[in-house]
N, C-alpha and C positions, 0 to 999 in steps of 0.2 A: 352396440352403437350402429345407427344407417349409416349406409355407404354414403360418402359426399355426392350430390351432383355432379356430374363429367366437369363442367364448367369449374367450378370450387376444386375440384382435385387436381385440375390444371395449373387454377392459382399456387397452388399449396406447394404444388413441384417447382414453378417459377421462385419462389420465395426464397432468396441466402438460408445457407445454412450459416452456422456461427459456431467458431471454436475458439474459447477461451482458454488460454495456456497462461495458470502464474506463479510463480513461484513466492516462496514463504520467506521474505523479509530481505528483498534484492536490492540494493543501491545502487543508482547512477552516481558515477558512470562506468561502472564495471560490466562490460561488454566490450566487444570490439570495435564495434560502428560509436559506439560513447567515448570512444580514443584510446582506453586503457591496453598498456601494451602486452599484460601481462598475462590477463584471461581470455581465453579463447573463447569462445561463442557462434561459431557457422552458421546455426538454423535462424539465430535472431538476427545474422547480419544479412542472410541472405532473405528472411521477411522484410529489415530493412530496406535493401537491394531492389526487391519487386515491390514493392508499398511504398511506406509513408515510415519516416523516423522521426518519431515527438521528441526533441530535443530538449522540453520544458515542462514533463509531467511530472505529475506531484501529487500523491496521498496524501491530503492535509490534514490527516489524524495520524499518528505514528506509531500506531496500536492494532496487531491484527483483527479481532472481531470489530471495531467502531469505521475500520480501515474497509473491510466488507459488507459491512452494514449502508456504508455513503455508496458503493458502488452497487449493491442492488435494488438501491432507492433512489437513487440520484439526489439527494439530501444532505444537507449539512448532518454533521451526527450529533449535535446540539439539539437540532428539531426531533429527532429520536428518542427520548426521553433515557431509561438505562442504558439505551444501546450506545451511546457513546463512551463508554466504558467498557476496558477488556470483561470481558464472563458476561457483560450486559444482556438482556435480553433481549431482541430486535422483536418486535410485537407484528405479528403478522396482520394487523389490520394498517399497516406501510404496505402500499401494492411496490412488489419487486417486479423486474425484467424476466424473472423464469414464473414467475405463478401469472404474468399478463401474457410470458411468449405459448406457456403453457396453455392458458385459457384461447388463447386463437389460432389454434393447431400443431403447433412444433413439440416435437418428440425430444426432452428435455433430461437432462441427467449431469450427474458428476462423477470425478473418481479422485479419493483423496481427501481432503481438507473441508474443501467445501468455507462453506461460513462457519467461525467458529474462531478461539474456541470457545463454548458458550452452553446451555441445555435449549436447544428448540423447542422442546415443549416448555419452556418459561415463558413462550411468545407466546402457545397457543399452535405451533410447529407439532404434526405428528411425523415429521421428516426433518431433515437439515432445510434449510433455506433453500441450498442451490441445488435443489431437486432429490429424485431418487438415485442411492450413489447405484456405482458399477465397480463390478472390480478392476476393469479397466475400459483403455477407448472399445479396442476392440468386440466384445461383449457388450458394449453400448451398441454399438452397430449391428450387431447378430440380432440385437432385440429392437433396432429398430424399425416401423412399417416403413414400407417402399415407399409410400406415398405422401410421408411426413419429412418438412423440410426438421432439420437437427438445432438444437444447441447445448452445445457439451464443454463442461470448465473441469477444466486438467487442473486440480487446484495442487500442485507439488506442497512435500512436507521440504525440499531443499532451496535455497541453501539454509535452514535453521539449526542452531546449533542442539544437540554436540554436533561439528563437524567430522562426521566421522566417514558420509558415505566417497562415493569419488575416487575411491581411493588411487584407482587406475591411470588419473588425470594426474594427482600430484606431482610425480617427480616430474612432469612435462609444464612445471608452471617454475619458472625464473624468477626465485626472491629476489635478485638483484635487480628485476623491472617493477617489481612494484612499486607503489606512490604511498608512503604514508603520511595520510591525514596529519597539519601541525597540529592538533592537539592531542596525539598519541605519541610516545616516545617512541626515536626509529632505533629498536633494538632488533635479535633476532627473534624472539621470542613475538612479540608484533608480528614481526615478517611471515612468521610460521603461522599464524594465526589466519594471517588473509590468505596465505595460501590454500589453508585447509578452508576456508570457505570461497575462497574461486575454485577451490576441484568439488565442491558441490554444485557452483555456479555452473558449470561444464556438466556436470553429471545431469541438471535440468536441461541446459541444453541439447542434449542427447536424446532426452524422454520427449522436450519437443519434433525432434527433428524425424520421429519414429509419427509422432500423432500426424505430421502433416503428412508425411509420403502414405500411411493409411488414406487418407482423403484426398492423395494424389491417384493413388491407385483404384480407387471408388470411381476416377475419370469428372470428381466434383470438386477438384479446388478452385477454380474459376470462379465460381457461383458459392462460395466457401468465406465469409469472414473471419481472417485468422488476425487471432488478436495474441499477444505476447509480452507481458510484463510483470509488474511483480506488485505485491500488495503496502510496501513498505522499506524504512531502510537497516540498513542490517544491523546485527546484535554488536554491537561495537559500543564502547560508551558516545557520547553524543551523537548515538544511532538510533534504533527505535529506543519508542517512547520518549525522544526528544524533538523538536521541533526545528532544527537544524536542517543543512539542505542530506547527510547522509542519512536522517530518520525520516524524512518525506520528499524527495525528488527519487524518480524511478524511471528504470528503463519503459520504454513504450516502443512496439513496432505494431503496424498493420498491415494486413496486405490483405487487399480487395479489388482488383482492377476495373471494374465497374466505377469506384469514385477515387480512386488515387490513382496516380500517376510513376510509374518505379522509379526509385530513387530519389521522390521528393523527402524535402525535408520541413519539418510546423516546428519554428521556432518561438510560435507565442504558447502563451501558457494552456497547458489541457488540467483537465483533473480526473482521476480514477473517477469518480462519479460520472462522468460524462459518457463513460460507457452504457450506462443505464440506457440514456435517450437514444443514444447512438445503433443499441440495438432494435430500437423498440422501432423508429423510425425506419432502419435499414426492411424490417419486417411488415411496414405499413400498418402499425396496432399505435391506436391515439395514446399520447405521451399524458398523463397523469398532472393535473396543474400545481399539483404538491411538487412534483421536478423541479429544483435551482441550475440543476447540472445542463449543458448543454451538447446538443448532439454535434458530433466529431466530423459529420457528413457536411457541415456547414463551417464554413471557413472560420478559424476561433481569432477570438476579437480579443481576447482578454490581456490587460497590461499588467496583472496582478493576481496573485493566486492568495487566500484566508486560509490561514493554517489555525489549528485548536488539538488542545487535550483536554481531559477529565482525567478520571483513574486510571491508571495501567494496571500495573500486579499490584497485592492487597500489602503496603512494602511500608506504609507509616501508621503509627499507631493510632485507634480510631478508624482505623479503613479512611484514613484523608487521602483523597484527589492530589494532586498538584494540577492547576486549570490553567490555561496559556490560550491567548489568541494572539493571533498577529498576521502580516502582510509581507508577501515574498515580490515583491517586483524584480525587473532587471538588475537595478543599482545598489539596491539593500533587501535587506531582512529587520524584520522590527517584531518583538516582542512583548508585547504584556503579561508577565508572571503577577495573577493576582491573588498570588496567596506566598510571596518572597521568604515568608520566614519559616516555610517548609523545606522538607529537602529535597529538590529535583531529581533526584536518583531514589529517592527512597530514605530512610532512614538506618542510620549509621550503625545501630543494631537491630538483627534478624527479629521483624516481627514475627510474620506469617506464610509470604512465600520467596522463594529463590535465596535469598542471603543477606547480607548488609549490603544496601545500596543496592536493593533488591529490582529498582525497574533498571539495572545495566544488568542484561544474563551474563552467566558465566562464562569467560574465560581466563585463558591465561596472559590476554592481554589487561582484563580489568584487574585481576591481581597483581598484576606487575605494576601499573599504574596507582595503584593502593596502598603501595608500599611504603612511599613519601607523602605525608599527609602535607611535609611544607612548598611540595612541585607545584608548578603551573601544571600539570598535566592532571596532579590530584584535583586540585582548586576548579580545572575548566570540566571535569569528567562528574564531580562529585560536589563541590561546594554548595553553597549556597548565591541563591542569583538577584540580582536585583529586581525592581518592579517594572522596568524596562531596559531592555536590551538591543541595539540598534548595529548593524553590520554592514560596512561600504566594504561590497563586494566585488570595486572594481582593483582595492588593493590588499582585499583580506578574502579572497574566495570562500576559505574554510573555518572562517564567523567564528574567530577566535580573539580577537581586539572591540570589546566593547564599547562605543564611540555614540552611544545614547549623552554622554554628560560636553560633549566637543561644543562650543558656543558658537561652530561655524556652520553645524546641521541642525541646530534648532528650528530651523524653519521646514527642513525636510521631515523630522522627526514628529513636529506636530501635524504634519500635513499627511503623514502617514497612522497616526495614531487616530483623525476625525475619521481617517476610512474606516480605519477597524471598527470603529462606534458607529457608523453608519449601517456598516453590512451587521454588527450584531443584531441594530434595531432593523433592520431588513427583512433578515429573517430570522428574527422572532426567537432570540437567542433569551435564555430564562437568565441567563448574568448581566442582560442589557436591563434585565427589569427588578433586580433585584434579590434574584432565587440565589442563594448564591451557597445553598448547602446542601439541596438538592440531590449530585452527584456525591457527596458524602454520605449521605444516608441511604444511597441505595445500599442493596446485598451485594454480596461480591460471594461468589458459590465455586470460586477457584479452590484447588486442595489444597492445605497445607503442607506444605514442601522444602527441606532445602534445599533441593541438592539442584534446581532450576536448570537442568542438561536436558531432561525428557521433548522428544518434539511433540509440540501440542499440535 
């Protein structure tokens, strides 16, 4: 390749670097800048401290691969055809923020996860998505040229379960300050549950706090976008793969002092996708008019965040979807389950992958929950749901009291139900026009499995 022009190489050095650190299936507000008294977190609270803390972020798909897929496209995952399904394919003719930051000089890579989990070359990928891996930061850096500004995603396998790593963190985490969610029973068995995944949560945050002081010691954090959150919400029942706020609200921290100010705090709504433009923008490389998501560099405007699924794990017979759209504002949560007399968890016997009630992973908290099929705790984890579900969160936080049928929110609840019809037909949603089996006939090329502990 020829050298750049003096001029262009100057550019190129001015140019942010970008470090994405996320970890695999983290909920807000488990951190310590998110309030939680229980898990410790220093490197995100001290990125909060010098940054920016998004109080109001949200994965709106609550599925790892459809969940990375909006984030390197800035795309609804709707508009993505398979990819909004877990194993989906993400079709590389979607331009992402690593094959645009790639195509206009930045020295690109991952170590980890990356997008997934899925086969890349389904897309047309003779790599993973989010670049060429590493085997770690370090080694990315030895092979990076001097003269190339960086973007590097720390994509962590923690906290996914089994929760087994961490271990070191555990006995320093106090069951007796944890919060359990009302729609979990507070036993101890729960209690042990979150613990073993806040001492994953901690063991990320370690793995971060080692990426930044490499990039401190580089003498280029300054000129450094360090970004820190997670893809989704954690393995818990009414966690991933549900559309609840612990399957799609997420920690977020930035720290960039060029456009943030330390210790502010963005209480309107972001979205993991927003990252897309955000980088593209920070890098000066024209933003894609296919982008919905919007850059984080501009004050976010949004009163309302669209949440949606398709398929998760391949968990009802027929390889059925269970499909949801809905709208998270401040005051509620509103649901569209348009397919109700499916099973939102899966189906009650082990088709093909994880177990019965196959999209809640395993643990010991979901089998203790399982136990009584006559609980509120079976019923809200595993039952069957209605075709709308509506949540006032100024007296139910944890969207556990269904108040879609109350005759004193009907006028809230239609007023929130034309939005979701609006943004479907907005962008160009295939259930707004009728497709509506579409994501059931896709492939699903996940392995059959029961034993659903493996980290993917």
């Amino acid at each position: 390749m020829a050298a750049l022009p003096m001029a262009a190489a100057r550019a190129q050095e001015q140019r942010p670097n970008i470090l994405l650190m996320m970890a695999d299936n983290w909920a807000w507000p488990h951190c310590g800048a998110g309030g939680d008294p229980a898990v410790k977190t220093p490197a995100f609270d001290q990125l909060a401290k010098e940054g920016v803390l998004f109080t109001h972020a949200f994965s709106p798909n609550p599925s790892c691969s459809p969940a990375r897929s909006w984030l390197l496209t800035g795309q609804e995952t709707h508009r993505l055809g398979t990819a909004a399904s877990l194993y989906g394919a993400l079709s590389s003719s979607f331009p992402t923020f690593v094959s645009l930051l790639e195509a206009a000089g930045y020295f690109v890579g991952h170590a980890g996860k990356g997008w997934g989990p899925g086969r890349p070359a389904d897309g047309g990928y003779a790599q993973n998505p989010a670049g060429k891996q590493y085997p770690t930061f370090n080694a990315f850096l030895q092979a990076r040229p001097k003269d190339k500004p960086f973007l590097f995603w720390f994509s962590s396998r923690d906290p996914h379960v089994p929760w087994t790593e961490g271990e070191k963190y555990r006995a320093g985490i106090d069951a007796a300050k944890i919060r359990v969610p009302a729609h979990l029973p507070d036993e101890s068995a729960v209690r042990e549950d979150i613990r073993n995944y806040y001492a994953e949560v901690q063991n990320f945050d370690t793995d971060c706090a080692e990426l930044v002081g490499a990039v401190d010691r580089l003498g280029e954090l300054d000129r450094t976008m360090v970004v820190m959150t997670g893809d989704n919400g954690w393995q818990m029942p009414r966690g991933l793969a549900a559309c609840y706020d612990l399957g799609v609200r997420v920690p977020l921290a930035i720290r960039y002092p060029k456009a943030y100010r330390a210790g502010s705090k963005q209480d309107a709504f972001v979205i993991l996708g927003d990252l897309c433009p955000t980088f593209l923008e920070l890098a000066g490389v024209a933003i894609p008019k296919a982008v919905t998501a919007k850059s984080l560099l501009r004050p976010a405007r949004r009163d309302a965040v669209f949440v949606e699924r398709e398929r998760h794990a391949n968990v009802r017979r027929g390889n059925l979807a269970y499909p949801v759209r809905g709208i998270r504002t401040k005051g509620f949560l509103y649901l569209r389950n348009l397919e109700p007399d499916r099973y939102p968890a899966g189906d009650p016997e082990f088709y093909w992958s994880v177990g019965e009630f196959g999209d809640v992973d395993e643990s010991p908290s979901k089998r203790l929950t399982m136990r009584d099929s006559g609980s509120k705790y079976y019923a809200l984890s595993f039952g069957k749901r209605p075709a709308e579900e509506l949540y006032e969160l100024r007296t139910d936080p944890d969207q556990t009291r269904n108040v879609a049928g109350e005759p004193r929110l009907q006028k809230a609840k239609a007023e929130l139900a034309a939005r979701v019809d609006q943004w479907m037909k907005d962008t160009a949603d295939p259930r707004a026009e009728g497709r509506t089996d579409f994501w059931d006939q896709a492939p699903y090329v996940g392995p059959k499995s029961r034993q659903g502990q493996k980290k993917q």
